[in-house]
N, C-alpha and C positions, 0 to 999 in steps of 0.2 A: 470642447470636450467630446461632442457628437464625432467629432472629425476623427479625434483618437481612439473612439471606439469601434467606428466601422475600417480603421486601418489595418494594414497586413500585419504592421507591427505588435497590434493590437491583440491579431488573430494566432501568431507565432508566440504570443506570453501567453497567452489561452491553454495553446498545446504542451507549452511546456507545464502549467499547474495542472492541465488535467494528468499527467503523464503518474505523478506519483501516488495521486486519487484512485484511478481506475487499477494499478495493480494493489495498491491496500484494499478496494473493495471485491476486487476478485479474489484476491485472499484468503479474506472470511468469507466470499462464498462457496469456497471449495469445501473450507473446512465444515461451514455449518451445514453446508447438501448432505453430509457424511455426518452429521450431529454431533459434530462439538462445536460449543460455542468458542472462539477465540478474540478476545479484547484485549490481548498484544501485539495489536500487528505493531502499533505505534512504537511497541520495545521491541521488536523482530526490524524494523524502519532504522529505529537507533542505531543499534550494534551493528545490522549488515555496512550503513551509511560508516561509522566509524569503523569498520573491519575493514572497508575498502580504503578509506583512507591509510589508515596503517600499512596494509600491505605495499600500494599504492608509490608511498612513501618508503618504506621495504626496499622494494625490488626494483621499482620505473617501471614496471609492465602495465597499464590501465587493466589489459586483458586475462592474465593471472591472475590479478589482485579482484577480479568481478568472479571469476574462478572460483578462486580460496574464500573470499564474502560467503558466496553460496554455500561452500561445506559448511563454513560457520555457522552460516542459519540453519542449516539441517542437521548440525549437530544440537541447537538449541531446540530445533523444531522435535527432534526425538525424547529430551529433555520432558518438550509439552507432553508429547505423549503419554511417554510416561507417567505420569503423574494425573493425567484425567482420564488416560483409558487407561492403563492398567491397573493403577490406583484407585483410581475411581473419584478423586478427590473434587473438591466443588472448583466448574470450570471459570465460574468468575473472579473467584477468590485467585486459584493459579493466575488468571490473566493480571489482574492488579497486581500479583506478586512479581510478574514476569516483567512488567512496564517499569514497576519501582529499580529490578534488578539489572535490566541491562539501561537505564539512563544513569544510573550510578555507576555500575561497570565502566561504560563509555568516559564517567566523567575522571573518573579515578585513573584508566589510564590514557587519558590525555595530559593527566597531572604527573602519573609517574614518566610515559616516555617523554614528553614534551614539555615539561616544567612550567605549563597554562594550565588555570583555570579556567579557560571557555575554550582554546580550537587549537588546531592542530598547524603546523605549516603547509602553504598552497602546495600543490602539487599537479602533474600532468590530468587531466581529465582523460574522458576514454574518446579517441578520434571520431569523427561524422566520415558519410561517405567520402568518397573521391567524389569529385566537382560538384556533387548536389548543396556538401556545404559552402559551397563559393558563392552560391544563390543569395545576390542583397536579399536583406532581412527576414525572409524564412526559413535561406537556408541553412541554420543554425539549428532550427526543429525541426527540418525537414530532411536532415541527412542525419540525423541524431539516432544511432540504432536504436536503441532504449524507448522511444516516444516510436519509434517506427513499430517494434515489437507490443508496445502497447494496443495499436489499432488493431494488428494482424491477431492479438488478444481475444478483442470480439468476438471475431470469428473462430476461431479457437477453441474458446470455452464453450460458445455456444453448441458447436457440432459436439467438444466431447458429454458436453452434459444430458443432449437428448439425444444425440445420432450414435452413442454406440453402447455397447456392452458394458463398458465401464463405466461410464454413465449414469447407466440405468442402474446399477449395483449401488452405486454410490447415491444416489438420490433414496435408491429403498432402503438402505440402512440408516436414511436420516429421516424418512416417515414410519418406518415399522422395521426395525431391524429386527422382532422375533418371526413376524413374516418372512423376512430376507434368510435369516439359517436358514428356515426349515426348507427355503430353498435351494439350499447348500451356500451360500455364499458365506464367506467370513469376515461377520461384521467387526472385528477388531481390526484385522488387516483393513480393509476399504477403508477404518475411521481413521487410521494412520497414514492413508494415501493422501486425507484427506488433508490432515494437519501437513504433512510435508512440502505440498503444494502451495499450501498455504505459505509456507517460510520461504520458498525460494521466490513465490510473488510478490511477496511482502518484502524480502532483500532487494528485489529488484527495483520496486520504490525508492528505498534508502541511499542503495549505491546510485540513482540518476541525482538523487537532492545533489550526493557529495561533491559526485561529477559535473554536475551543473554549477555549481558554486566553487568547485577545486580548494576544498577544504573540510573538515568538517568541523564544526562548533557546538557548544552545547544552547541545546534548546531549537536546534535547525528545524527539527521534523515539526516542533510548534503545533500539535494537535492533527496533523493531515492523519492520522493511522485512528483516530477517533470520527474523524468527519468521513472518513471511507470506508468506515462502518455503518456511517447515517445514511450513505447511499449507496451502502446494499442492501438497509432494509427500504428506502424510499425504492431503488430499483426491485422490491418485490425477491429478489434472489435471482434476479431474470439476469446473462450478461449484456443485453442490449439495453435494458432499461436503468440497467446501472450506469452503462455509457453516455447515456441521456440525463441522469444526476450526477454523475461524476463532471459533467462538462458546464451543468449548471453551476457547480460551487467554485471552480476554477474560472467560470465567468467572473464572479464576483471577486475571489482574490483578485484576479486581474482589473478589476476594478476599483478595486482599493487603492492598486497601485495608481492607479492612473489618476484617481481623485487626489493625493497627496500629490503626486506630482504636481497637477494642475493648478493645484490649492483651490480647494472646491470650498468653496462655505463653509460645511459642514465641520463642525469640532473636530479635530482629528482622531481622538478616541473613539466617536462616532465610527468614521471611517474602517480605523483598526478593527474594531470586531464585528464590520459588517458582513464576512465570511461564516462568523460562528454565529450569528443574528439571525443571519436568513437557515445557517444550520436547525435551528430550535425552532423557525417561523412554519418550514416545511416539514420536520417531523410532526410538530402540532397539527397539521392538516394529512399527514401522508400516516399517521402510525396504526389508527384505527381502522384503515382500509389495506393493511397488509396480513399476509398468514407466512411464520416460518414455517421448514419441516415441522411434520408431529414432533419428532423424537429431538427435537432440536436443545442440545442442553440436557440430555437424560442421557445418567450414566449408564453404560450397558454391561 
């Protein structure tokens, strides 16, 4: 078992569970720096994952159909908005309503097009690089745009959130956004940038599940859009130290698998929710020594 886990093999399942972690929890970090809270990534994960498949399935194009995915979440993502900033409506209440609504959506038309009650028919995935995926057994995640755009994430988020203008706007309308007017800035606009971003990180999750699996089914996403919200509050809001829990909990999936495979001891229930186990083991140690935005979840 020691063997399988210091393996490449080992190290390439890694990257593929952390891949759709790290964009759900950068997600709600966009959205909550700019203070809304969002707990739909998991129904924004759904529908993008099933919008791409449909399309997918559509057209043969992988790369349209990751396209069109995207307007869809940002037409749902505008939806959020609506409804918690300009409405003003309570954001956790919306998110629960948003998660019940497109896992039902998704199921309904996988029933209407497809005449299944759980998934869809395979279809092409979206291609890896030229020769990098030729690579025995990494290079599957290592030529895989989607896990590649994840890393270059980091980096990313990091610089926009403290190294520029926009940045900085969006952080102050999620600590004090009556501060932020009177500096001119418009915290409605900023808190919509915030949400938008959020949708098209959070589609970008869903559409690799699908692509990774060349189908989609119901119940795929299986909690990843809730545990990538455990660690972005474990990562503090930071995107480096979300990177560091994000790769923690995909450790452990990928450990599941590997104990099932191996036939570990262990009950296999046991096993099964030892991703959400160690979920609730490190929130109970991590929740008390974290601070979101002030304005985080306050309607403006």
């Amino acid at each position: 078992m020691i063997e399988s886990i210091l393996s490449l093999t080992f190290l390439a399942q890694v990257l593929r569970m952390f891949t759709p972690y790290y964009f759900g929890a950068s997600a709600a970090n966009f959205s909550e720096r700019g203070g809304v809270v969002n707990i739909a990534i998991e129904g924004f994960m759904i529908i993008s994952a099933f919008s791409y498949a449909f399309f997918t399935i559509t057209f043969g194009n992988p790369f349209l159909s990751l396209f069109l995915s995207l307007i869809v979440s940002l037409l749902f993502s505008l939806l959020y908005a609506l409804l918690t900033i300009k409405l003003k409506i309570n954001q956790i209440v919306t998110g629960v309503g948003f998660n019940l609504l497109m896992a039902g959506t998704a199921k309904f038309l996988i029933m209407f097009f497809y005449q299944s009650s759980s998934n869809t028919p395979n279809f092409q995935p979206i291609p890896g690089l030229p020769f990098v995926s030729d690579i025995p057994v990494i290079g599957k995640a290592a030529g895989d745009y989607i896990i590649l755009s994840g890393f270059l994430l980091i980096f990313i988020s990091q610089f926009i959130l403290f190294r520029t203008r926009f940045g900085l706007r969006l952080r102050s309308v999620g600590e004090n956004p009556e501060a932020a007017e009177t500096l001119g800035v418009s915290v409605r606009i900023y808190k919509l940038y915030g949400v938008l971003l959020c949708g098209v990180l959070s589609a970008l999750g869903g559409i690799w599940l699908a692509s990774n699996q060349s189908s989609f089914s119901d119940g795929m996403i299986a909690g990843r859009g809730y545990i990538a919200i455990a660690a972005m509050i474990i990562g503090k809001w930071k995107p480096v130290n979300i990177f560091f829990a994000c790769l923690m909990f995909a450790f452990f999936e990928g450990l599941e698998i590997t104990l099932q495979i191996s036939g570990s001891f262990m009950p296999s229930q046991l096993v099964q929710m030892l991703p959400y186990l160690i979920t609730v083991l490190v929130l109970i140690g991590f929740i008390g020594k974290t601070r979101p935005p002030a304005a985080d979840g306050v309607p403006y």
